[in-house]
KOLKOLKE-633844 format. One line per 8 residues: number of its first residue (from 0); for each residue x, y, z of N, C-alpha, C, O, CB. Coordinates in Angstrom, 1 decimal. Glycine has a CB too. Layout:
<sites>
NUM	X Y Z X Y Z X Y Z X Y Z X Y Z; ... .
</sites>
This chain:
<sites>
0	-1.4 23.5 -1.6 -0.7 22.2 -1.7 -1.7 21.2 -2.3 -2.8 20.9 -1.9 -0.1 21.7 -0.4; -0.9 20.7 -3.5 -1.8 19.7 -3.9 -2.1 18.5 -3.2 -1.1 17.8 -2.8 -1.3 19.2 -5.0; -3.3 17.9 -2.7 -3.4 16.6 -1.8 -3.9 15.3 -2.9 -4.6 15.4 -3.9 -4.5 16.9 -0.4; -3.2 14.1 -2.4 -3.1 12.9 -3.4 -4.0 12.0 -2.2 -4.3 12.1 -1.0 -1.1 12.2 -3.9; -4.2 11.1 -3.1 -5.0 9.8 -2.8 -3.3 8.6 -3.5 -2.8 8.5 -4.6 -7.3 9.7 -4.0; -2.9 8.1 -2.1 -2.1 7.0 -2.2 -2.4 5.7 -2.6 -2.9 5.2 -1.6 -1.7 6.8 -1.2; -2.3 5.0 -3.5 -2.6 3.6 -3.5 -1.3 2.8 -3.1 -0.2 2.9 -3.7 -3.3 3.2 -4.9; -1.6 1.9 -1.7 -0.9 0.9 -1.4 -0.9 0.0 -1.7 -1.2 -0.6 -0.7 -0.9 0.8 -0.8 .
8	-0.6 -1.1 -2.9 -1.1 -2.8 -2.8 -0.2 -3.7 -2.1 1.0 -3.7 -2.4 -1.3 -3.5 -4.1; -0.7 -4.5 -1.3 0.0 -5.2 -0.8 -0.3 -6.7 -0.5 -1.3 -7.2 -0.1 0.3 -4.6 0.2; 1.0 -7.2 -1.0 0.5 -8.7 -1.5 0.2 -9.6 0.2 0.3 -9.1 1.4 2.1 -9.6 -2.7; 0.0 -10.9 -0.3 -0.1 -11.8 1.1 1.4 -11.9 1.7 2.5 -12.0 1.3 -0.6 -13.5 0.8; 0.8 -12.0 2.9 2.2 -12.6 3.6 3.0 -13.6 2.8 4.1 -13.5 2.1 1.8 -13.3 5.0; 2.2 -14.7 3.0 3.2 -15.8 2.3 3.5 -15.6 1.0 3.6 -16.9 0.8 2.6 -17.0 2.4; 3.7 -15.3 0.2 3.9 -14.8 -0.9 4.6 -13.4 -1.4 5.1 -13.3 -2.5 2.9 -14.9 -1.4; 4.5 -12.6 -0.5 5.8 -11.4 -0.5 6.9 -11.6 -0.3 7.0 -12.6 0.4 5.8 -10.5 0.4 .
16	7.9 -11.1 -0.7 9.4 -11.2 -0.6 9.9 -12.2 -0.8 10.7 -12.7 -0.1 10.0 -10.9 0.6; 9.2 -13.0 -2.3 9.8 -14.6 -2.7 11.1 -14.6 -2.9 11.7 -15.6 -2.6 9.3 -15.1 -4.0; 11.9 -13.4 -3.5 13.1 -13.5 -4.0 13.6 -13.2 -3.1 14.7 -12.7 -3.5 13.5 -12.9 -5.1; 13.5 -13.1 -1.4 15.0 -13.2 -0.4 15.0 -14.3 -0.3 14.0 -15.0 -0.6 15.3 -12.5 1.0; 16.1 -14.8 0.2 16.8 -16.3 0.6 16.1 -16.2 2.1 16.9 -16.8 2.9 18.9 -16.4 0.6; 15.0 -15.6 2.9 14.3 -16.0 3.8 13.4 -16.8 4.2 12.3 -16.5 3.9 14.1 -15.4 3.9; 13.5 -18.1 5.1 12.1 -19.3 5.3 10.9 -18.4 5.6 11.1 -17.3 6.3 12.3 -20.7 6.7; 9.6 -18.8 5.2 8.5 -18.6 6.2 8.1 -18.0 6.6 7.8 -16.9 6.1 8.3 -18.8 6.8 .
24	7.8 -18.5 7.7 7.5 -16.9 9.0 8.1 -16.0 8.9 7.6 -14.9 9.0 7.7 -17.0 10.5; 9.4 -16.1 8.8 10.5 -15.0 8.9 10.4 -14.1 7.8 10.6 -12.9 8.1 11.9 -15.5 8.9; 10.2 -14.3 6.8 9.8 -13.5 5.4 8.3 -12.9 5.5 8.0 -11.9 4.8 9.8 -14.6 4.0; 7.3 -13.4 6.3 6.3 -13.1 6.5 6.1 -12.0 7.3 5.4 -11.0 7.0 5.8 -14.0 6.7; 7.0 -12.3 8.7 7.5 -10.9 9.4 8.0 -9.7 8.9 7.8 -8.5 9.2 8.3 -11.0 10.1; 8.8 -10.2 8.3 9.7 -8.9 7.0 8.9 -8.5 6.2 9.0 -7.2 6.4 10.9 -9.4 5.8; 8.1 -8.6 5.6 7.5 -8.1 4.9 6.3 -7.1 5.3 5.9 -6.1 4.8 7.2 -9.0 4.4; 5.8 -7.8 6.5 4.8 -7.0 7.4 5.5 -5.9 8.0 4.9 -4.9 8.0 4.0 -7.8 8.6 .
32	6.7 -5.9 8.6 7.7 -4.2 8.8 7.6 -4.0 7.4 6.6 -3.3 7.1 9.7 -4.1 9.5; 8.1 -4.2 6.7 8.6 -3.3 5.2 7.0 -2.4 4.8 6.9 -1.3 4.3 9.2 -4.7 3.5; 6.0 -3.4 5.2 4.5 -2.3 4.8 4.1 -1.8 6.1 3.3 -0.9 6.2 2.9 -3.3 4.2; 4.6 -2.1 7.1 4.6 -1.5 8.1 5.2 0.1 8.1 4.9 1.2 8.6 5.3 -2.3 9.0; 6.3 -0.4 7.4 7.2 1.5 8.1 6.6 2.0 7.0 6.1 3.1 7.1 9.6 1.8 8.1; 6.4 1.4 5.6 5.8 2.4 4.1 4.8 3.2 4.7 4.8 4.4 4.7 5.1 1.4 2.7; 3.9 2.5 5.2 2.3 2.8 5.6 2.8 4.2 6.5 2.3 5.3 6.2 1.4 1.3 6.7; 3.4 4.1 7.1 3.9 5.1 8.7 4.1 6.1 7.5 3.3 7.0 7.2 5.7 4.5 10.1 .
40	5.2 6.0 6.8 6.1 7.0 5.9 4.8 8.1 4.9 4.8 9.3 4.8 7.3 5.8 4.8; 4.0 7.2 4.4 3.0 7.5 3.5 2.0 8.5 4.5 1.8 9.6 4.1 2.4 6.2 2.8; 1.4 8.2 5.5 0.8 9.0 6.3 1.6 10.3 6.9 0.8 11.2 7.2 0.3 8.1 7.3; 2.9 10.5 7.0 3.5 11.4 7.4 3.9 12.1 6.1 4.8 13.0 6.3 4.6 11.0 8.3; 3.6 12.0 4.9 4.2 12.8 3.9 2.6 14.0 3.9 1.5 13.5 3.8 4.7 11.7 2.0; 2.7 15.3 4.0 2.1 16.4 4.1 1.0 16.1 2.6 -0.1 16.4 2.9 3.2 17.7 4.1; 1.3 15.7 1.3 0.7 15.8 0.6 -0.5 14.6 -0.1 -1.2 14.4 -1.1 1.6 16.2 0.1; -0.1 14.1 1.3 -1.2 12.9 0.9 -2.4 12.7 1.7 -2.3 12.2 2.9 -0.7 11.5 0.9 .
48	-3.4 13.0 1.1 -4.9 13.3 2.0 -5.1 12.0 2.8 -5.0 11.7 4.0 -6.4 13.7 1.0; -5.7 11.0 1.3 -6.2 9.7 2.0 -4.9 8.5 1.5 -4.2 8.7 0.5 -8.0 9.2 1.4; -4.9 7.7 2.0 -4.5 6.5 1.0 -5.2 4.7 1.5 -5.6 4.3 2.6 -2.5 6.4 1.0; -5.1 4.0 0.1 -6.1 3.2 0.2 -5.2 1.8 0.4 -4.5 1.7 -0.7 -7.2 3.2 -1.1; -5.0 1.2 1.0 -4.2 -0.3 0.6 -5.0 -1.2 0.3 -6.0 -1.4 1.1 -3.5 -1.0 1.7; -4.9 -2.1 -1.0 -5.9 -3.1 -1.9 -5.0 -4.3 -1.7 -3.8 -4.3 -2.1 -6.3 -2.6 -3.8; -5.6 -5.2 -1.1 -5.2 -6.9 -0.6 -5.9 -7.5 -0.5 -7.0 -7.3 -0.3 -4.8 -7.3 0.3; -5.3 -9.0 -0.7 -6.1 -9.8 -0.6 -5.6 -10.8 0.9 -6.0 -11.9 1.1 -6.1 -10.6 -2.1 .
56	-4.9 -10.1 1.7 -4.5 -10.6 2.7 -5.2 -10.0 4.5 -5.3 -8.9 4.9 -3.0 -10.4 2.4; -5.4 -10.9 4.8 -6.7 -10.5 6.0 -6.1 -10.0 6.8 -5.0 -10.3 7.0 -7.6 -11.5 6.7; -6.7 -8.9 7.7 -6.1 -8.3 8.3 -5.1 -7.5 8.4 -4.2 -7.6 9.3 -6.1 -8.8 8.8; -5.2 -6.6 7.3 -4.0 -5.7 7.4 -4.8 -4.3 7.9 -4.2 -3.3 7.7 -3.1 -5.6 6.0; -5.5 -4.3 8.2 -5.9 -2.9 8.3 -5.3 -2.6 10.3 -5.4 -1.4 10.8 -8.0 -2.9 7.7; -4.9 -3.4 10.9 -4.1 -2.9 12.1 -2.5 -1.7 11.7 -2.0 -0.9 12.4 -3.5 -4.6 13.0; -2.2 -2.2 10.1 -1.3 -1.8 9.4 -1.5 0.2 9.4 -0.8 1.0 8.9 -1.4 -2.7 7.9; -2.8 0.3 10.0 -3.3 1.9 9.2 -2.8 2.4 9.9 -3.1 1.9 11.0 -4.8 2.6 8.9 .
64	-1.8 3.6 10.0 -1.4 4.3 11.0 -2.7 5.5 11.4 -3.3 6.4 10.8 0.0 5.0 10.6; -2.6 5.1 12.8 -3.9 5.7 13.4 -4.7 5.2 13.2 -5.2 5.2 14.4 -4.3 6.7 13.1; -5.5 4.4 12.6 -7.0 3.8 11.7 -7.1 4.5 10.9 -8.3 4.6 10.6 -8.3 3.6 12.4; -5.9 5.7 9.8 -6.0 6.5 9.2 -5.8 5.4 7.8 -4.8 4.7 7.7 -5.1 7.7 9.7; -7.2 5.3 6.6 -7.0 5.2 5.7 -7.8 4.4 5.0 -8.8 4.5 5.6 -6.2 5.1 5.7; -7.9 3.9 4.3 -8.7 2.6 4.1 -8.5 1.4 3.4 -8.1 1.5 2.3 -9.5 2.7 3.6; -8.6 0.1 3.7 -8.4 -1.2 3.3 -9.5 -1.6 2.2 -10.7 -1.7 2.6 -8.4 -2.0 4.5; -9.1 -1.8 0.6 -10.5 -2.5 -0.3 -9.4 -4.0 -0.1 -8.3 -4.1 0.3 -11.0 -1.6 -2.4 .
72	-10.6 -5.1 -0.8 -10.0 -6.6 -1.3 -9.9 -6.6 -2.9 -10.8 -6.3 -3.7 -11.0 -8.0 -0.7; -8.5 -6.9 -3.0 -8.2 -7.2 -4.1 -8.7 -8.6 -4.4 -8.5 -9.5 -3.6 -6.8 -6.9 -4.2; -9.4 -8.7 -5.7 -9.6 -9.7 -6.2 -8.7 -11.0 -6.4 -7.6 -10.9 -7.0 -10.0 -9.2 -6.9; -9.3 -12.5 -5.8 -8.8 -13.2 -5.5 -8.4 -14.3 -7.1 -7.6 -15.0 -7.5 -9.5 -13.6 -4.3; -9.6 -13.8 -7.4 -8.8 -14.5 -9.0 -8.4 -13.9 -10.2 -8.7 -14.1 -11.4 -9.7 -15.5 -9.6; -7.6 -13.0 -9.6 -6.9 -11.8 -10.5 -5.5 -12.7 -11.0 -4.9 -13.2 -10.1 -6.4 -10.0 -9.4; -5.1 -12.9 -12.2 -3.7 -13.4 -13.1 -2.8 -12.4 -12.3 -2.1 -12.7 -11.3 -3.8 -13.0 -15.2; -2.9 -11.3 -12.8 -2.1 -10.4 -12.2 -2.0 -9.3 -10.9 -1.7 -8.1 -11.1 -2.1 -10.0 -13.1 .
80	-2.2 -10.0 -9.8 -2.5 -9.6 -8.5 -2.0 -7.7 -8.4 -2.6 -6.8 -7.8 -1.6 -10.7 -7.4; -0.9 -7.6 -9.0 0.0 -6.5 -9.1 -1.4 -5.4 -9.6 -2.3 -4.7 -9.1 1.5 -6.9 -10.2; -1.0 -5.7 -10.9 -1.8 -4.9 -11.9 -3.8 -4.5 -11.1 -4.4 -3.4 -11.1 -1.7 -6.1 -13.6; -4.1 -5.7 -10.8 -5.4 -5.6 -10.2 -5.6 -5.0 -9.2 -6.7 -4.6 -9.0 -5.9 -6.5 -10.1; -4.5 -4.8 -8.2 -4.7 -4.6 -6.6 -4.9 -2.9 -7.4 -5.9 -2.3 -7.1 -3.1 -5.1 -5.0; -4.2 -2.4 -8.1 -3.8 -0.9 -8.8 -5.0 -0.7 -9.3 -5.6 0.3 -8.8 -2.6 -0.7 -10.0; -5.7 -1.4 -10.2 -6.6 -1.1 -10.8 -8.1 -0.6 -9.7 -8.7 0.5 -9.6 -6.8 -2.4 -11.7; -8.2 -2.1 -8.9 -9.1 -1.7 -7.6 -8.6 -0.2 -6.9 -9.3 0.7 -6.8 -9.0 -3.1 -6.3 .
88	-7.5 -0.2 -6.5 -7.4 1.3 -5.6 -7.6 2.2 -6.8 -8.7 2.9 -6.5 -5.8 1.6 -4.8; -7.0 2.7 -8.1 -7.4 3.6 -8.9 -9.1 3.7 -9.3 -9.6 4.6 -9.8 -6.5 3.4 -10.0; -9.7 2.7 -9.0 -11.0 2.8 -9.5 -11.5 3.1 -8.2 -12.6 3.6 -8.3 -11.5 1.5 -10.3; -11.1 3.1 -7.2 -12.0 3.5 -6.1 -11.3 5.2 -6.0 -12.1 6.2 -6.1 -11.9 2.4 -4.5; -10.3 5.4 -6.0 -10.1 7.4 -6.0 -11.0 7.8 -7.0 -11.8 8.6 -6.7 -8.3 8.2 -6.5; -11.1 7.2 -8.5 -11.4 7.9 -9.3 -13.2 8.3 -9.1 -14.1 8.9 -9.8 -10.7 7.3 -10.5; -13.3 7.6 -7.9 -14.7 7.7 -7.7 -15.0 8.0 -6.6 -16.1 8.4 -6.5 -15.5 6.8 -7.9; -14.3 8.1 -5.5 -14.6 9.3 -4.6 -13.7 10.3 -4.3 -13.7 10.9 -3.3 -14.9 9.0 -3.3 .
96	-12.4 10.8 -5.5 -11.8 11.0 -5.0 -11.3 12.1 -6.2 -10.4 12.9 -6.0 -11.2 10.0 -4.3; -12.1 12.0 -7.5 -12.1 11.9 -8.9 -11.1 13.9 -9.0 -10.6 14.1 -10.0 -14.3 11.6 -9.7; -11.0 14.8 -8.1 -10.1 16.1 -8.6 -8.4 15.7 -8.0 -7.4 16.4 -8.2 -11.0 18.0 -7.8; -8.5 14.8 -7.4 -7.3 14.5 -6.5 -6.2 13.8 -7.6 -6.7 13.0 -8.5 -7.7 13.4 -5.2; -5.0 14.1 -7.5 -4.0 13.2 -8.6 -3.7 12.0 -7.2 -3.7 12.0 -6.0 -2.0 14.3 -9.4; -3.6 11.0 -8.3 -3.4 9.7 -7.6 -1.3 8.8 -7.4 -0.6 8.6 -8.4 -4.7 8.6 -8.8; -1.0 8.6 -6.4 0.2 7.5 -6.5 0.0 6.4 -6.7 -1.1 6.1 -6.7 0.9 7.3 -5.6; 0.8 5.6 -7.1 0.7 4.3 -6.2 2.2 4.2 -5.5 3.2 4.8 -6.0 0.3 2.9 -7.2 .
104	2.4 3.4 -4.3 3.3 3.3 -3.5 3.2 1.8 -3.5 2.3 1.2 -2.9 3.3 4.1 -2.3; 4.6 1.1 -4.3 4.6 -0.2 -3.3 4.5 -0.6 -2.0 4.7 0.3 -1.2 5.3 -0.7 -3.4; 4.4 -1.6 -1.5 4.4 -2.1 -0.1 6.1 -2.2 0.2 6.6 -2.1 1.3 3.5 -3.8 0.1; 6.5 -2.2 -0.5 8.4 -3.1 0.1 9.3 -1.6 -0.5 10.3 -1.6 -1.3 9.1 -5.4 -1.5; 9.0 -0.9 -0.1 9.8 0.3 -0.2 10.6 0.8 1.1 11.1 1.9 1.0 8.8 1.3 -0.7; 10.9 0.2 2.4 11.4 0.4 3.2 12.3 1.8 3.6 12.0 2.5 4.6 11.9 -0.6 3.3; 13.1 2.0 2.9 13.9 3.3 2.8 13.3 4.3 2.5 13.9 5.4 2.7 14.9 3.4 2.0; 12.1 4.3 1.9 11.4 5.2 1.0 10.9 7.1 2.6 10.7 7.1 3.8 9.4 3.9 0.3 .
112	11.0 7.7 2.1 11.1 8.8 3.5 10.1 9.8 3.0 9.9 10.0 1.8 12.9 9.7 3.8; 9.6 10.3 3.8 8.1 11.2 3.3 8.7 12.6 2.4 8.0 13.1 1.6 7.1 11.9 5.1; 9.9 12.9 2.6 10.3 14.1 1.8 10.8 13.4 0.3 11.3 14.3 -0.4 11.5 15.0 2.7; 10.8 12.0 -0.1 11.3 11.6 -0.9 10.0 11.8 -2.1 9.9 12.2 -3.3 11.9 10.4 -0.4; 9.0 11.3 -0.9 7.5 10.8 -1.8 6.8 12.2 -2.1 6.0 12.3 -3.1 6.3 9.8 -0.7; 7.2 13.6 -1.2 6.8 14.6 -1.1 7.4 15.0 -2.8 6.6 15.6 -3.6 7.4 15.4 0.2; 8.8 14.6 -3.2 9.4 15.4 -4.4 8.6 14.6 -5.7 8.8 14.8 -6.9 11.5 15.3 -4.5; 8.0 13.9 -5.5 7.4 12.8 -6.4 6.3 13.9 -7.3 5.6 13.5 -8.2 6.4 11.4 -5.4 .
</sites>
């Protein structure tokens, strides 16, 4: 079985899930389940060894299921937070991780199911 190195990026709280009609905190909570259950989902798919989540938001690493994984910081004066959080996690597999094929998995994938990510 082929094993992958996951890249997770996941934006700040306050700034995730701009486009629901949700205030605040409440969007801030939503958002933390939606990378909450991904994270769970991603660790239970068989074909993924490690995976890395790249943020610039503190304290997510209670997010690792098990303390299974690892947290880098996405650069804070990145234009394109998206593109960079990707770039940081791909640049870190491709250097310790360099025979492994790589994903990336958004954070807000909620429905997403380990046999889904398995057919990937």
């Amino acid at each position: 079985m082929t094993q992958w190195t996951a890249i997770v990026p996941i934006k700040r709280w306050s700034v995730a899930k701009s486009r629901l009609e949700v205030e605040g905190y409440a969007r801030e909570v939503l958002a933390q389940a939606f990378a909450a259950d991904l994270l769970a989902t991603v660790a239970a798919c068989p074909e993924v060894q490690e995976f890395v989540i790249v943020s610039n938001q503190e304290k997510v690493g209670h997010l690792l299921p098990g303390g299974r994984g690892l947290v880098l910081e996405e650069p804070r004066e990145a234009v394109d937070a998206l593109s960079s959080a990707i770039d940081v996690g791909v640049g870190w597999a491709r250097t310790h991780r360099p025979l492994q094929p790589i994903v990336i998995v958004p954070a807000d994938l909620p429905a997403l199911t380990a046999p889904a990510l398995s057919q990937v």
